[in-house]
N, C-alpha and C positions, 0 to 999 in steps of 0.2 A: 595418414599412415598408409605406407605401401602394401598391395592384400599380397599376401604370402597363400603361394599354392602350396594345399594339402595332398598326398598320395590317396586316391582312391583306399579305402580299407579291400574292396572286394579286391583290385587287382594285386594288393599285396597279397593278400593269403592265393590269390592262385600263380604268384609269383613262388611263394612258398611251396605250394603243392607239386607245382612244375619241377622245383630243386628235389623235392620227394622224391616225386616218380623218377628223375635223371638218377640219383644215389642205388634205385630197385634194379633198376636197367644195369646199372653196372656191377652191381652184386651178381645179378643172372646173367650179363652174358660179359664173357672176357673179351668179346674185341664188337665193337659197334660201329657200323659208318654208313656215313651217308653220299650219296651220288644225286648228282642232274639239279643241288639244290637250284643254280643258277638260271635255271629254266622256269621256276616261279616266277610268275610277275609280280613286283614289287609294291606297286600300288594297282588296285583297282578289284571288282569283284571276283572270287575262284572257286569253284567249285575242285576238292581234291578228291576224288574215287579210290577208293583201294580195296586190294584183294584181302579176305578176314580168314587167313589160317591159325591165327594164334589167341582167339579170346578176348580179354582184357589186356593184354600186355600190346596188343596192336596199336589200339589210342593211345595207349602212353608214348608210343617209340613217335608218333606223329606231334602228339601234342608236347614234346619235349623236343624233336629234332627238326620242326617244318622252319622255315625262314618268314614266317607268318603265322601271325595269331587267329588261330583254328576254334571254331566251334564246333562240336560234333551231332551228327544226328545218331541216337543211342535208344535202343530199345527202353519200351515204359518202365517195366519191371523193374530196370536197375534203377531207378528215383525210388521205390519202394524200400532199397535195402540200405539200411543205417549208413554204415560209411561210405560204400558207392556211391549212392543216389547225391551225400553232402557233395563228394569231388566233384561230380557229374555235373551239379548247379553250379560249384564255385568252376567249373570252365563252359559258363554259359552251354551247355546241351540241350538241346531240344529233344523231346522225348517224342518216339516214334511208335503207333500204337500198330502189334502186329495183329493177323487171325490167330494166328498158333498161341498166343500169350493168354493164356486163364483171365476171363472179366475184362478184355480189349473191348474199347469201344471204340470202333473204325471210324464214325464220326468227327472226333476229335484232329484225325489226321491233318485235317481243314485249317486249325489252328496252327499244325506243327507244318504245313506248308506255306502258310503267311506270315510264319515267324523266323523261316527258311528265308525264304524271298523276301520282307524285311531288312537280313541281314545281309543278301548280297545288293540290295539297294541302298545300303548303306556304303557299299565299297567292302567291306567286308570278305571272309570266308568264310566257307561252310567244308566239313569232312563228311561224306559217305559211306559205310560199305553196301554197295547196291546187290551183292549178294541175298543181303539180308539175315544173314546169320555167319555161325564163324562154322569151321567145318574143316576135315582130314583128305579131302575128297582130290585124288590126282592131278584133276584139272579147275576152271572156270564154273560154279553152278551159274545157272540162267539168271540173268541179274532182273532185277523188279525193276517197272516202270516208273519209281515214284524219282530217281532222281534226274530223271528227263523231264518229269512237268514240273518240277522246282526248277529245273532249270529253265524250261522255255515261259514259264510262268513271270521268273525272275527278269530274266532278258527283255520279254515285253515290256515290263517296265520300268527300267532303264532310262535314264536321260539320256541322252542321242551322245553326249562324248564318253558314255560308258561303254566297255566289252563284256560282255562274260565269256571267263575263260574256263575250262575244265583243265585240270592236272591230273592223269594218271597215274597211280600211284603203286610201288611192286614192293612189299613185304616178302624178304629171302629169309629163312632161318635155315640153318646148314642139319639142324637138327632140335626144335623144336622142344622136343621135350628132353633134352639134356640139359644139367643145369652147370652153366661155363660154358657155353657153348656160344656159338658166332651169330650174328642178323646184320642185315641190309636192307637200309630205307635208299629205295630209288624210286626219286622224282622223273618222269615219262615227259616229253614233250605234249606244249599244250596247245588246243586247239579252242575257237571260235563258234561259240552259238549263238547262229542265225535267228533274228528275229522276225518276228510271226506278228499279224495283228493279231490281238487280243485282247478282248473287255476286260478293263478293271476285275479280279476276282472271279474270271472264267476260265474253264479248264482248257489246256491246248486239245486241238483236235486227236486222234489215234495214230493217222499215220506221222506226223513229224516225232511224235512221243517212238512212233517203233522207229524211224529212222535214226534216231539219236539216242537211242537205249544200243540197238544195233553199233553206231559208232561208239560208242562207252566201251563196249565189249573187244571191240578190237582194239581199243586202246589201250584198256588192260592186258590183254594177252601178250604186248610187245613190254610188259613189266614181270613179267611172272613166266612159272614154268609150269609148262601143260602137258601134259599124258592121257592114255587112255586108261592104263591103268594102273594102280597103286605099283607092283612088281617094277615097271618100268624108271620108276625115280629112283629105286632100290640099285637096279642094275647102272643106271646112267650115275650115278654114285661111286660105283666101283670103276667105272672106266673114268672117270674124271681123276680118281688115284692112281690111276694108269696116266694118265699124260701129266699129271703134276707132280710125279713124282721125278727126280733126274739125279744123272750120275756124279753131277756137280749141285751141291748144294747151292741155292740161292741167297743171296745176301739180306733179304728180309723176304717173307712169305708172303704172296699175289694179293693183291687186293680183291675182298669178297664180290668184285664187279666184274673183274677179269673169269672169277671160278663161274660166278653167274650166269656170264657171255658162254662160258665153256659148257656148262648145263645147259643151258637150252639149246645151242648148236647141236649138240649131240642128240638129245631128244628129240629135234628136230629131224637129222640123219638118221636114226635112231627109227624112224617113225615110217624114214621111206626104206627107208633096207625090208623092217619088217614085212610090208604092204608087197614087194618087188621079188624079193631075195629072204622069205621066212624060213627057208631050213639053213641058209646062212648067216640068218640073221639067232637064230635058235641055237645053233652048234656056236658061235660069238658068247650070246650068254653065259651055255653052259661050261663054256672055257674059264670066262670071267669068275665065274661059282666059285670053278675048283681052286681057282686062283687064289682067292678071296680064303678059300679053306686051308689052303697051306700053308697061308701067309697066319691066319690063326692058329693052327698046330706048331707052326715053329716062333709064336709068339712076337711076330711083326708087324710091322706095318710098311706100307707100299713105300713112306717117304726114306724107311730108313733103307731103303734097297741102295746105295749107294757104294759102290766096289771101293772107290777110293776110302770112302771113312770107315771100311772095315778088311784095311790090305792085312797082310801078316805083321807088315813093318810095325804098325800102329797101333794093333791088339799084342801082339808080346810086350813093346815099350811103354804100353799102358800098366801089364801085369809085373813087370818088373818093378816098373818105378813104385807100384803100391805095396810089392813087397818089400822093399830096400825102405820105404817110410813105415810101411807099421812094424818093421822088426827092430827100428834104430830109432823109432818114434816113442815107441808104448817102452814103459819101464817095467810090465809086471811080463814077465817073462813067457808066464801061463795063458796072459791075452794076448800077448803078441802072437804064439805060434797058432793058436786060435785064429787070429786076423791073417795070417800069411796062408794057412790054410782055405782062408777064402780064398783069399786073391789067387790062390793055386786054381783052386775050384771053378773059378771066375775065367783064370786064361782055358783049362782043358774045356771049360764051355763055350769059349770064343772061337778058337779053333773047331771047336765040333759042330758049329753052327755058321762057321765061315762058308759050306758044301752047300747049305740050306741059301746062304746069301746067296752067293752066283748062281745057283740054278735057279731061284725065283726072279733074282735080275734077268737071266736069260729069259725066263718068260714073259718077264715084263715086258720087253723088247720084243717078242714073238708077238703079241698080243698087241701089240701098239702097230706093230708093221699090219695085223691084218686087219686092223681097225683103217687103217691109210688107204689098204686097197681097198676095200667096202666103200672108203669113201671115196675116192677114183670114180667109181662104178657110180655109184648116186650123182657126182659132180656131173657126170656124162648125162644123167636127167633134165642136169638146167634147172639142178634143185640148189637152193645154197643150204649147206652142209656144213661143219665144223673140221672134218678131217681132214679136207686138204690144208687148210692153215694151219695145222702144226706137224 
């Protein structure tokens, strides 16, 4: 008799769990994408790093949207708690024991780095956040050393046609704690770690470990957006609705990698204006502020600044035609002139808010020109900058 292959039970139910978490993800956020997957290597060992702004819903966006099957290294505590700690096992995690975690025993680590290095000597991957925690904090915390000696640990031993590759990995939420709100998984170009003698079960020396913590870091930074201070992602926010806003509507909305590209150039700009040019870079903000305040007092927003979708032509023609349907529409006499009374209400506030359009479009346009010359200025550094490119 022919043996008939059976499905793993464990990979079904994390088959299962993975369909969970992708259903969560799309409840919380209405628009999700992914970039650079094709930069993953296909086969062979990976180490993927990535920045921890978001909690628990971080591993999910990876263990549901990487182009490989992800182990992750996860703090101990969450194997303590009923349903985490079950997910946590059913997607093979390795538990990482901290100092700051109540009854850690740092000892144990030992195990959760031979069980690391294990699985990239399998070909395997492993996920990180070398941060070591997840956190609100504007930029990069100092990342911990442990995933350099998993890594150089792992690499040593290696069969000679193996690589170990590291994937950088940039978690974007547009706005984090709203819920419907946007996120982007971008996968970073990957890089090669070099292999080091080292005994069976011996720890890598100090300096390759800071050498290669130090390259983790800036691999990261080319995924993520970095600031000095909270204020500043606040402000680079509003000017981002400055330049994506236009007088021509776009046929579908930028993709979250384009807005990305546009965040961090500007932060970037952003960062030497202030350093060079801080009372012009100071007077910018507080323009941006007021900006930002009028656009709230007349109850808009930057994208809908657009002259053409709010000429005379096409706000009367809109108030007509609702009059001429609910007064020839409704039968009860008494609701119609009720409804046509809107629609009155509706044009004299289109009209009265048509003054408020064009002069915050003029600002918009004021505001974007002197964002251009700032960036002129900076471009003249032999800094790259965002403002000349648009």
């Amino acid at each position: 008799m022919a043996h008939v292959a059976r499905d793993d039970p464990a990979d079904t139910v994390r088959a299962l769990l993975r369909l969970l978490l992708g259903v969560v993800l799309r409840i919380f956020f209405r628009r999700t994408e992914v970039s650079g997957a094709e930069r993953v290597p296909r086969a062979g060992p990976v180490i993927f790093v990535l920045n921890h702004p978001n909690g628990l819903i971080d591993p999910a966006f990876l263990l549901c949207l990487a182009p490989r099957r992800v182990s992750f290294l996860a703090k101990a505590p969450l194997f303590r708690m009923p349903i985490i700690g079950a997910i946590a096992r059913a997607f093979e995690a390795i538990p990482v024991h901290r100092r700051q975690d109540a009854g850690a025993d740092l000892r144990k680590n030992a195990e959760t780095f031979d069980a690391a290095r294990a699985v990239l000597v399998r070909g395997g991957t492993i996920a990180v956040f070398p941060e070591g925690t997840s956190h609100s904090d504007p930029k990069l915390r100092p990342l911990k050393t442990g995933t350099a000696r998993i890594a150089l640990g792992a690499a040593a031993a290696l069969p000679p046609n193996l690589i170990l590759e590291i994937v950088p990995v940039g978690l974007y939420y547009r706005a984090k704690q709203t819920f419907r709100s946007v996120a982007l998984l971008h996968f970073g170009g990957p890089f090669s770690v070099e292999r080091i003698d080292l005994a069976p079960g011996a720890e890598p020396p100090p300096e390759p470990v800071r050498a290669l913590t130090e390259r983790l870091e800036a691999a990261l930074r080319t995924v993520t957006l970095e600031a000095e201070e909270v204020k500043a992602h606040a402000l680079i926010a509003r000017a981002q609705h400055v330049f994506s806003a236009s007088d021509d509507a776009p046929e579908r909305p930028p993709s979250l990698v384009d807005e990305f590209e546009v965040r961090r150039r500007l932060l970037t700009g952003y960062d030497v204006a202030r350093r060079h040019w801080p009372e012009r870079a100071a007077q910018l903000q507080a323009r941006l502020e007021r900006y930002e305040a009028a656009l709230n007092a007349a109850g808009l927003d930057a994208r809908h600044l657009a002259p053409r979708s709010y000429a005379w032509q096409r706000a009367v023609t809109y108030a007509l035609k609702s009059v001429v349907f609910l007064t020839l529409g409704l039968p009860a006499a008494v609701i119609g002139a009720l409804r046509v009374l809107g629609a009155t209400r509706a044009l004299a506030i289109l009209l009265f808010r048509r003054r408020a359009f064009l002069r915050l479009t003029a600002e918009r346009h004021e505001i974007r020109r002197q964002i251009l010359e700032l960036g002129q200025e900076v471009d003249g550094l032999r800094v790259s900058t965002p403002f000349s490119h648009y």
